[in-house]
C-alpha positions, 0 to 999 in steps of 0.5 A: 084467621078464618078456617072452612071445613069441607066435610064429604057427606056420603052418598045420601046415608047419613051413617055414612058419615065418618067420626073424622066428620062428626068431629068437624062438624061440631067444630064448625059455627056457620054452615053454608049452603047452595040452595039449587031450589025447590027441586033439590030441597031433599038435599037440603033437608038432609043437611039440616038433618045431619047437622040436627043429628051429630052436633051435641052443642046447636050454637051454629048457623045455617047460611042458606044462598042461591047457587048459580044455574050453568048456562048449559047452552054454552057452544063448548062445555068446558065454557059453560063450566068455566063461567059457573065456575067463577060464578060459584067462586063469587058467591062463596067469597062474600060467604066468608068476607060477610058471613065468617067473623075472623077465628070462626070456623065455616063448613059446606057439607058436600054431596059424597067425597069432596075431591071427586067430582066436586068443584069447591075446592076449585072455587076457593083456589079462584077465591084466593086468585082473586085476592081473598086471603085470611082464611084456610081451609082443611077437607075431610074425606067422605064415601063417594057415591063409588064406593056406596055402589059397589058395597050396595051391589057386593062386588069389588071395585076392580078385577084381579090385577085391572086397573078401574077408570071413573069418567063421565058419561060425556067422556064414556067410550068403548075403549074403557069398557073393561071396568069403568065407573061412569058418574054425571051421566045426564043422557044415558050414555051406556045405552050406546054400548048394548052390543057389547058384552057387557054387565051394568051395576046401576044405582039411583039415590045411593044410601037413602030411602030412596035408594034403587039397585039393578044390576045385569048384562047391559043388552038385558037390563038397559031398557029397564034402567031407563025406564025406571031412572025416568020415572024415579026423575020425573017423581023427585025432580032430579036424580043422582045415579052412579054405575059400572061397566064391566066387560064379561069375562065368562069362567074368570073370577074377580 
């Protein structure tokens, strides 16, 4: 039997890393990795770093492959997720027809938690759909880009007796604006909301050196955040940024 560990990496800190996944990564033989190119190699080397970093015995390998672009031109975006979906579910089972010997262990590092907002898990239930058996798979939990924000901004994640939403900026709207986290946001949605009274906790590059924080009331700080998160993108070539919106209750406490 062919095992896979998906091991949740943290937001970017390799002290993120928890002992359950030290322990699996020093199981593991094989690493694959999605190479997104040249634009995203900080991820890669991060990878490469904490493998370097946690592994006592370094008998492993490192597979590196192409991962597939989303045709985001696609008239419905759920299509266009769909095909990369399927895409991705192909290259990941020739990694472990081709890559895994039988009774070897593989590990895909994931950016963060691997069942928020991640599609590995989706992509192996399509790779057994398929017809690839002989192999099992286990996930170990990471810090999600979530919980690094609210830790990085010192504040708890809900309110007294509130519930937390955590969507994204396609599906953000004013009626979650009580307390929503909102990840996977490509255009900025919260700038639609700046005549609402209501505060941002922002963060870019979580947990790394890179990492930047701002944080007020959205009407105050939206235009600085744009400002700074296109400058922070147009300097690295891409950005991962996370935030929180929460509509003010001035003389409550949280």
């Amino acid at each position: 039997m062919k095992t896979l560990l998906l091991i949740g990496m943290g937001a970017g800190n390799p002290e993120h890393f928890t002992v359950q996944a030290i322990h699996a990564l020093n199981r593991a033989t094989v690493f694959f990795v999605l190479d997104k190119g040249s634009i995203t190699q900080d991820l890669v080397r991060l990878r490469l770093e904490i493998c370097q970093r946690y592994i006592r015995e370094p008998a492993y390998r490192v597979v590196q492959v192409s991962d597939p672009k989303r045709d985001s031109t696609t008239p419905r975006y759920t299509d266009g997720v769909e095909q990369w979906h399927a895409q991705r579910a192909e290259v990941v089972a020739r990694l472990i027809e081709h890559e895994l010997q039988d009774g070897e262990c593989g590990a895909f590092l994931l950016w963060g938690e691997p069942a928020l907002y991640d599609s590995t898990l989706r992509m192996l239930d399509r790779v057994r759909d398929q017809g690839l058996t002989g192999f099992d798979y286990e996930v170990i939990p990471g810090i999600s880009s979530v919980q690094a924000l609210v830790a990085r901004h010192r504040i708890a994640l809900n309110g007294i007796g509130q519930p937390i939403r955590i969507t994204t900026g396609r599906q953000l709207s004013a009626a979650d604006l009580d307390n929503v986290v909102v990840m996977l946001d490509a255009h900025c949605a919260f700038e639609a909301f700046v005549d609402q009274d209501v505060d941002i906790y922002w963060g870019a590059y979580i947990g790394t050196a890179d990492e930047i924080l701002i944080a007020g009331e959205l009407s105050d700080v939206c235009a600085q955040i744009k400002q700074v998160r296109a400058q922070a993108r147009l300097r690295k070539g891409w950005i991962m940024d996370t935030y929180l919106l929460r509509r003010r209750r001035r003389g409550a406490e949280n």
